[in-house]
C-alpha positions as CSV (number, residue, x, y, z in Angstrom):
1,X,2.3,33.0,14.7
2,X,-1.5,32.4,13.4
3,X,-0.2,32.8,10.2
4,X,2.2,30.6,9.8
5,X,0.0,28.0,11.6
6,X,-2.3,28.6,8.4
7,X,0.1,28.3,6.1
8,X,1.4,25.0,6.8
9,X,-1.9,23.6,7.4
10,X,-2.4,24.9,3.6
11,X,1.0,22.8,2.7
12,X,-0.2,19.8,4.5
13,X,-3.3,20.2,3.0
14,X,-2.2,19.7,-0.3
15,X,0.7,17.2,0.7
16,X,-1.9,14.7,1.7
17,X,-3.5,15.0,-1.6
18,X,-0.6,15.0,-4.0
19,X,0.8,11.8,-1.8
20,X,0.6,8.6,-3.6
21,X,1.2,6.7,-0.2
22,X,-1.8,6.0,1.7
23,X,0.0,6.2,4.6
24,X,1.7,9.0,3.8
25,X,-1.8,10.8,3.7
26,X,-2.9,9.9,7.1
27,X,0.3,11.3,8.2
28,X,-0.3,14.5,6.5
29,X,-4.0,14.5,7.8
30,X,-2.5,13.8,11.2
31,X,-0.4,17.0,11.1
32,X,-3.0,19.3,9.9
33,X,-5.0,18.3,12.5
34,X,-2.8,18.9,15.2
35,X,-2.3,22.2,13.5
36,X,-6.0,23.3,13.1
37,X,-6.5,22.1,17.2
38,X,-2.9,24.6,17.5
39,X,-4.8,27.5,15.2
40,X,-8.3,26.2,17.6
41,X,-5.7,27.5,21.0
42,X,-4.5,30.7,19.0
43,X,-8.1,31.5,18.3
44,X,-8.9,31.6,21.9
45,X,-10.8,28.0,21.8
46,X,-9.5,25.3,23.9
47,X,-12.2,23.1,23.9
48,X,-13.0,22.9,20.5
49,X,-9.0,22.6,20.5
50,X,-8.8,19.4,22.7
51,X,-12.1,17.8,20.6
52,X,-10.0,18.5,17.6
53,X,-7.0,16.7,19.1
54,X,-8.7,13.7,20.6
55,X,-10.9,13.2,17.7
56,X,-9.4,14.3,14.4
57,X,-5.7,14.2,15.4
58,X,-5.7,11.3,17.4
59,X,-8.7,9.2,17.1
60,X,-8.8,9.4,13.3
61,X,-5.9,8.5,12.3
62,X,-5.6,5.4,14.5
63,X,-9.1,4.4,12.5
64,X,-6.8,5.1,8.9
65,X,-4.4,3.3,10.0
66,X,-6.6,0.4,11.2
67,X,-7.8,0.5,7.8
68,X,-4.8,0.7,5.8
69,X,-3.1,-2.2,7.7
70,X,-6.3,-3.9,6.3
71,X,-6.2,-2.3,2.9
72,X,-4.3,-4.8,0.5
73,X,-0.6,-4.4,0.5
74,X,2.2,-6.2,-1.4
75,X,5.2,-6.8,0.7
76,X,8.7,-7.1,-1.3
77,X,11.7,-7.8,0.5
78,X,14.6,-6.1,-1.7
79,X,17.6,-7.8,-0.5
80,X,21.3,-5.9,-2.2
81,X,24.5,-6.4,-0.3
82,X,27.2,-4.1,0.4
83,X,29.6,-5.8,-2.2
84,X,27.6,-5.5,-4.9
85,X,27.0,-2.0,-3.9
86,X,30.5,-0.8,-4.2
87,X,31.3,-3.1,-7.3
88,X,28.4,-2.5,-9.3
89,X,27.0,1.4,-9.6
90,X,24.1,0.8,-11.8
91,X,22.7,-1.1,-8.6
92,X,20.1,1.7,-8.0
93,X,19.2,2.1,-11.2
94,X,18.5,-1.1,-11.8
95,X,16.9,-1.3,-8.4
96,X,14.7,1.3,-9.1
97,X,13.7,0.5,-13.0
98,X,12.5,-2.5,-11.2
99,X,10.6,-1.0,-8.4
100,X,8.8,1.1,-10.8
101,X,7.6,-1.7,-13.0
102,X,6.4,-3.5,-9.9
103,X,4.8,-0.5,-8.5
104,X,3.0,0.2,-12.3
105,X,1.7,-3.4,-12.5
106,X,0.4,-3.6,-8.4
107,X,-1.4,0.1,-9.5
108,X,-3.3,-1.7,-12.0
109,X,-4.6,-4.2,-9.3
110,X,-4.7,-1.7,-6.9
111,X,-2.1,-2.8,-4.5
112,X,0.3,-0.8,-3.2
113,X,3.5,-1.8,-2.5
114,X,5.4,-2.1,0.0
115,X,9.0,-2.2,-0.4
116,X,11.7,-2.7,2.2
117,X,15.4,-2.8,1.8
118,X,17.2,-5.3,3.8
119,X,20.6,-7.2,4.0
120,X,19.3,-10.2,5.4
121,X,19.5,-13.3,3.0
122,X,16.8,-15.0,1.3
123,X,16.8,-18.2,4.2
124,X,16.6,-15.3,7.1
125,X,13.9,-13.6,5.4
126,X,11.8,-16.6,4.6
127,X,11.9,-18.3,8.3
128,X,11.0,-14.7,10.0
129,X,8.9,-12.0,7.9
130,X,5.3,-12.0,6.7
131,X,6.0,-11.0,2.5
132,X,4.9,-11.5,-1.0
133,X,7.9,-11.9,-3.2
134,X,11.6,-11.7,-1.9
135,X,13.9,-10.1,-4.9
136,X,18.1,-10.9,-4.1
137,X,20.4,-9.0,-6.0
138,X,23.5,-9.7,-5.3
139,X,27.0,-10.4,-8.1
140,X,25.6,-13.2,-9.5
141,X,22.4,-10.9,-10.7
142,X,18.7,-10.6,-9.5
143,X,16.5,-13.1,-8.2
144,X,13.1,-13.2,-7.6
145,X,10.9,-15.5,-5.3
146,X,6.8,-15.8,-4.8
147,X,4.7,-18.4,-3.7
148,X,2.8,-20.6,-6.2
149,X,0.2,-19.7,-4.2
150,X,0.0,-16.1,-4.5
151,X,-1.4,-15.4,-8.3
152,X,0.2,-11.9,-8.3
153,X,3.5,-13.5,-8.6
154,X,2.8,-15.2,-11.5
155,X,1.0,-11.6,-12.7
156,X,3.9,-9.9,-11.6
157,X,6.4,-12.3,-13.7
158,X,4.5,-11.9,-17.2
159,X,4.2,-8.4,-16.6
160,X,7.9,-7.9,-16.2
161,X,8.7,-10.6,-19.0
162,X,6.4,-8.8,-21.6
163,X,8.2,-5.9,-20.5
164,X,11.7,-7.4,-21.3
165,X,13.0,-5.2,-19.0
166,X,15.3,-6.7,-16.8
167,X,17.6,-10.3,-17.0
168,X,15.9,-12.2,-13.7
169,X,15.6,-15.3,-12.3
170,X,12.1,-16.7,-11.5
171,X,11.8,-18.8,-8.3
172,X,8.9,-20.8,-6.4
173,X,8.7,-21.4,-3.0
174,X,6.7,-24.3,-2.7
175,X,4.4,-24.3,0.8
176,X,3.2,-27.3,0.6
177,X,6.3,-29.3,0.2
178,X,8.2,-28.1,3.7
179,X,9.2,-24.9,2.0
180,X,11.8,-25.9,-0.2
181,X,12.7,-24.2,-3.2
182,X,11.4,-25.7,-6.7
């Protein structure tokens, strides 16, 4: 049993450092933890066990994820609907040539991004979630919408123009002016 304790705190070990999601890590680090205050019990050491738990399991990662939710993030809502899904294949490829520009050009500002998949519409997204850009694909094509605000949007649109990469639509959403599209 020891040894198999040790050898996935060896693969989690090594997870956490070949992870290019920060949260991903502190996951990781969580596990091995929990695993070290597990070898801690098999090694005949339960109070250096329950330190390890409290402090590096528990206590730790609350304080990395404290900092993470602090840590600059870029937020894209990635809105595809079913239709498109069915009708179009090249959906995900397209889907994810364009998360992997994004992601290049937030590396290069440090940033990492956020993406989350969602059916909701551009209107539902806007009036009830905290993001950066909102990108709607759906039959007519692909979308995108940032704040004039938010200089990264504008980064993010001559990045992916000098790239030539993909046929998209550029949108503002003007804050100032009771949120209505330029």
């Amino acid at each position: 049993m020891l040894n198999i304790v040790l050898l996935l705190m060896i693969v989690f070990a090594i997870a956490s450092i070949q992870t290019n999601s920060l949260r991903h890590a502190v996951i990781y680090l969580c596990v091995f933890s929990l695993l070290c205050s597990f070898a801690y019990v098999l090694y005949q050491a339960p109070d250096v066990a329950m330190a390890e738990a409290v402090i590096g399991c528990t206590l730790s990662t609350v304080l990395y994820l404290v900092a993470i939710k602090k840590y600059r993030v870029f937020r894209v809502y990635y809105s595809g609907h079913v239709t498109l899904l069915e009708k179009q294949p090249e959906f995900n490829v397209l889907k994810n040539n364009l998360t992997t520009m994004m992601d290049n050009f937030l590396r290069e500002h440090e940033l990492e991004l956020d993406l989350i998949d969602t059916k909701e519409t551009f209107d539902e997204i806007h009036g009830l979630h905290d993001y950066d850009v909102i990108v709607e694909h759906d039959n007519k094509g692909i979308t995108m919408y940032g704040s004039q605000s938010n200089y990264l949007y504008d980064g993010l649109v001559t990045y992916l123009i000098e790239h030539n990469a993909f046929d998209i639509d550029y949108e503002y959403i003007l804050e100032e002016e009771g949120d209505e599209l330029l």
